[in-house]
DRENSERO-581740 format. One line per 3 residues: number of its first residue (from 1); their letters; for each residue x, y, z of C-alpha. Coordinates in steps of 0.2 Angstrom, whole numbers. Example, Ala and Ser with C-alpha at 12.3 -4.5 7.8 and 13.67 -1.06 7.14 Angstrom:
1) as) 62:-22:39  68:-5:36 $
//
This chain:
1) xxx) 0:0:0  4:17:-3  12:29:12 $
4) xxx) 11:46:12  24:54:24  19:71:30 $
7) xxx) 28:75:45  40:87:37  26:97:27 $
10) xxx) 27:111:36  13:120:24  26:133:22 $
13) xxx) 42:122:16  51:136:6  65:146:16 $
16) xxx) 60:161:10  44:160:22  52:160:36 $
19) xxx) 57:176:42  66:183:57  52:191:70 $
22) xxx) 55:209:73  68:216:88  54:223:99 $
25) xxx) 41:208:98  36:203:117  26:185:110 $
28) xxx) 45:177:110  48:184:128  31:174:135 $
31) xxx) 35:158:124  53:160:133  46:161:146 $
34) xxx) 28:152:151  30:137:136  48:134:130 $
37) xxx) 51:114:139  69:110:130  84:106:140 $
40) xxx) 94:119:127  90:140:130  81:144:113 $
43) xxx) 96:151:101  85:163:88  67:161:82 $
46) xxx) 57:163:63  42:166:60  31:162:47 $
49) xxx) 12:167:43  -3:155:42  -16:167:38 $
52) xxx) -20:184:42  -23:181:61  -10:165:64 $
55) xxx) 8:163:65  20:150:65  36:152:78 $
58) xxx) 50:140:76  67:138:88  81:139:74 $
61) xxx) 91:125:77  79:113:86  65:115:78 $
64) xxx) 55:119:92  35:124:85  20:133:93 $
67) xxx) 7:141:84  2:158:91  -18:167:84 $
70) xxx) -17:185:87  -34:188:90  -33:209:90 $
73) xxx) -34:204:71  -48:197:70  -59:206:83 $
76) xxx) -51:221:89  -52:227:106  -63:211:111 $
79) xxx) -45:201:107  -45:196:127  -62:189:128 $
82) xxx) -62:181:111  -45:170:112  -52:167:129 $
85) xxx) -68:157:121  -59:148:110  -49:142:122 $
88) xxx) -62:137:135  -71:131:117  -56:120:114 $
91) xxx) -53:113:131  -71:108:128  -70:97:115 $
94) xxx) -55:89:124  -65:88:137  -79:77:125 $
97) xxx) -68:61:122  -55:68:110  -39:70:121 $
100) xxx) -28:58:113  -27:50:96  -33:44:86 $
103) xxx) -48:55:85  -42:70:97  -43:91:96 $
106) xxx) -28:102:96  -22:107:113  -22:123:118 $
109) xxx) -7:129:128  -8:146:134  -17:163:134 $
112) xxx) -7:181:134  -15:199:130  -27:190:117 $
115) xxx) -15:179:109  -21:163:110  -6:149:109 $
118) xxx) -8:130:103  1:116:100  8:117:81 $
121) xxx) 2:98:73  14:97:56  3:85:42 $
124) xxx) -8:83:27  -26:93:29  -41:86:24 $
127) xxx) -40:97:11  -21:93:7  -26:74:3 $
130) xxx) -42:81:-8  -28:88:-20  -15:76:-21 $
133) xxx) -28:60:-21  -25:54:-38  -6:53:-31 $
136) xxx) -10:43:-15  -22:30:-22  -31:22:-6 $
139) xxx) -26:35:6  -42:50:6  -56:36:10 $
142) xxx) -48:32:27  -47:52:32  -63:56:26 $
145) xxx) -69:41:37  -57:45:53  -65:65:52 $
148) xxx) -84:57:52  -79:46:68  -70:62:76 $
151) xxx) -86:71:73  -97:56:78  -85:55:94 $
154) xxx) -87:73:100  -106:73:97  -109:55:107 $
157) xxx) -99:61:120  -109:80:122  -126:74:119 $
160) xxx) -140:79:130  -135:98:130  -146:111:133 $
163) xxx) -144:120:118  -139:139:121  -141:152:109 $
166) xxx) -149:139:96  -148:143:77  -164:146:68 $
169) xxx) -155:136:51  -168:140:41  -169:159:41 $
172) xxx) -152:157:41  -153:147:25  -166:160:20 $
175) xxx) -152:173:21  -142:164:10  -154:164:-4 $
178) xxx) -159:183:0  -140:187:-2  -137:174:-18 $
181) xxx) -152:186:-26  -146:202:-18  -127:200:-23 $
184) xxx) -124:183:-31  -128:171:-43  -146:174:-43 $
187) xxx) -146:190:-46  -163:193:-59  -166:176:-58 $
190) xxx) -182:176:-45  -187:159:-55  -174:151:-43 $
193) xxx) -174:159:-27  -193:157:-27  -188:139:-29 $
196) xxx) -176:139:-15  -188:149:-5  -201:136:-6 $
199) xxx) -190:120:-2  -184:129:12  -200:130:18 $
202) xxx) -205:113:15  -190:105:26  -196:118:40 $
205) xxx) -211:108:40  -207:93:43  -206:85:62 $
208) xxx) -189:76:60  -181:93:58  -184:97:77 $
211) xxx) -180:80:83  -163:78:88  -153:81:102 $
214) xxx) -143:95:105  -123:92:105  -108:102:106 $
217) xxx) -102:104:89  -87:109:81  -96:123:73 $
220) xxx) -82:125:56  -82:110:49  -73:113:32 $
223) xxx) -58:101:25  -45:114:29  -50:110:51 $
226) xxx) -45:92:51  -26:89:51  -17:71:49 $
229) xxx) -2:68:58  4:53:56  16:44:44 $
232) xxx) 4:31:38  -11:36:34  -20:18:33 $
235) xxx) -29:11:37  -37:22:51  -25:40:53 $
238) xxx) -24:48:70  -33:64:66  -33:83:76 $
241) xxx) -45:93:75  -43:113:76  -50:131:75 $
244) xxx) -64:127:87  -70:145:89  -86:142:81 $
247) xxx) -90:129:91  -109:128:98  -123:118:105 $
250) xxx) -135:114:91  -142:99:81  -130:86:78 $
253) xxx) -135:85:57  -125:103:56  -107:98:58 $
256) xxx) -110:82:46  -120:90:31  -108:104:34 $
259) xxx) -92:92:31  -102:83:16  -103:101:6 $
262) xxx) -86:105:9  -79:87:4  -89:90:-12 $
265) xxx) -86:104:-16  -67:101:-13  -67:88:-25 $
268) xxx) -76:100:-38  -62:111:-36  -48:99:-36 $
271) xxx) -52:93:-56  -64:80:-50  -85:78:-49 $
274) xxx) -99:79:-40  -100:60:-46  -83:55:-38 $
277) xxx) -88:65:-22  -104:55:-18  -94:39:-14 $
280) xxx) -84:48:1  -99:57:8  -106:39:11 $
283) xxx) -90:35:18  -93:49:30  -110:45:36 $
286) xxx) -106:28:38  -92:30:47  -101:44:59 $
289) xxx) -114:30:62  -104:19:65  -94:27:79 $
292) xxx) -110:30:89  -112:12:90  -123:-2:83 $
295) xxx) -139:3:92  -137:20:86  -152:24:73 $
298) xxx) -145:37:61  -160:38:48  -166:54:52 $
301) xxx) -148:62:55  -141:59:38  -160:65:32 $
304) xxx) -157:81:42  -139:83:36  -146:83:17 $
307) xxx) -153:98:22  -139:105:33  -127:100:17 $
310) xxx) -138:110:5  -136:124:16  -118:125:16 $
313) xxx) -121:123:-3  -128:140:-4  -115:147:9 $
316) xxx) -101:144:0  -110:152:-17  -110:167:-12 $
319) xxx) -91:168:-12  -85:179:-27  -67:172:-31 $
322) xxx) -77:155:-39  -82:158:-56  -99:162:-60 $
325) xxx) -102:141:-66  -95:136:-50  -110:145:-39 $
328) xxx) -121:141:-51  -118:123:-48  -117:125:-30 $
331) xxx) -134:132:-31  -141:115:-43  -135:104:-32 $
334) xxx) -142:113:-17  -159:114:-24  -155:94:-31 $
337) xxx) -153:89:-11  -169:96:-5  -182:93:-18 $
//
């Protein structure tokens, strides 16, 4: 069988992204401090960025790796309080039966001036194996299956919540079709989004949709939050899961219909099809079913995450970098999941 070996893929390889902090930057103080656990006193760090609130520091010469998220960035003066949800967020699903692996959640390390620190996991995302598939013959079935059971694990493990602000999914869906005609794909089309309109409607009708349990949930589901570790990646990878600051309490059918979108729209992107896509979405219900155990009855779930998956359909539409084709798709295989 074919081995993928991704512990040196650093998602940032090339020297040139590495650069050295500036001389008055008080993170490296604190990780000098509080979180450096070597034998050796650091000798010089880099730095490279993740994305536009996340950076990457590395020791030099050992090696040494913490990610830092820099929360003023994101949210301004609210930095303190919002690094400190995602921590208490993360701890939580730690908390929910995914504290080692192979099915775990990042570990989140420390908190200083809204900078929220976390264990740095080098490997392949979800969204990595997508694109090099064809390479790795064998390997994307087993990940796509190992992220439904982490899911499956933190939801069985979290059940019986009472469920806290709540999400109204289908004014938010609602939403998304009112923007897609506002500033989107449907613009002058009113053909379609009355169509949309009235399948939403119809799924707010029916009982099943109220009948569930609330869980914690991670919330962001997307192919770029489950990370894979290890050298070998079959049969069953350990997998991490990260970014838990959208995590919430709400219906169970969210984070897997959520996932489903993404993996097919991933595959969309990533020269494949919709058709190629179908195969692994079963994959991931079946596996997410089958980590709740045998006398679990999954019929209505995977009925609720159609609807939940032709939600995250329409989400992802309304993003203006995909061509025009692209978000009409999106939008077909939307309305194709819910009539």
């Amino acid at each position: 069988m074919d081995i993928i070996h991704p512990p040196e893929k650093d998602l940032l390889r090339r020297a040139e992204d590495w650069v050295p902090p500036p001389a008055d930057d008080a993170t490296i103080p604190f990780i000098e401090r509080e979180l450096w656990d070597q034998p050796q006193p650091p000798q010089g760090w880099r730095v490279a960025r993740l994305s536009a609130a996340v950076y990457l520091y590395r020791e030099a010469t050992s090696g040494w790796s913490i990610t830092a998220k820099f929360y003023a960035a994101k949210t301004g003066d609210q930095a303190e309080h919002y690094a400190a949800r995602e921590y208490r967020l993360t701890q939580g699903a730690l908390a929910a039966g995914l504290e080692s692996d192979p099915l775990r959640a990042v570990k989140p390390l420390a908190l200083w001036r809204g900078v929220l620190f976390l264990e740095y996991v080098p490997g392949f995302t979800l969204e990595d194996l997508i694109a090099v598939r064809r390479g790795q013959p064998g390997a994307l079935r087993p990940a796509v299956e190992q992220s439904g059971r982490l899911l499956a694990r933190l939801h069985r493990n979290s059940g019986a919540q009472e469920e806290g602000e709540g999400t109204d999914w289908f004014a938010y869906t609602h939403k998304l079709t009112a923007n897609l005609a506002k500033h989107g794909v449907l613009q002058g089309d009113p053909v379609t989004q009355l169509g949309l309109t009235r399948l939403i409607d119809r799924w707010a009708e029916r009982p099943l949709m109220d009948d569930y349990v609330p869980t914690v949930n991670h919330g962001d589901a997307t192919t770029t939050n489950f990370i894979f570790p290890g050298v070998d990646l079959l049969p069953a990878p350990p997998v991490v899961g990260i970014d838990w600051e959208r995590s919430k309490i709400t219906d169970p059918a969210s984070d897997l219909g959520r996932l489903s979108a993404e993996i097919t729209h991933s595959i969309a992107r990533q020269g494949g099809t919709v058709a190629e896509a179908h195969p692994l979405v079963d994959c991931l219900q079946e596996a997410y079913c089958a980590e709740w155990g045998t006398d679990f009855d999954g019929v209505a779930l995977i009925e609720r995450a159609r609807f939940h998956q032709a939600s995250s359909l329409l989400r992802i539409a309304r993003n203006g970098w995909l061509s025009r084709l692209e978000r009409t798709h999106l939008v077909a295989q939307a309305m194709a999941l819910m009539a």
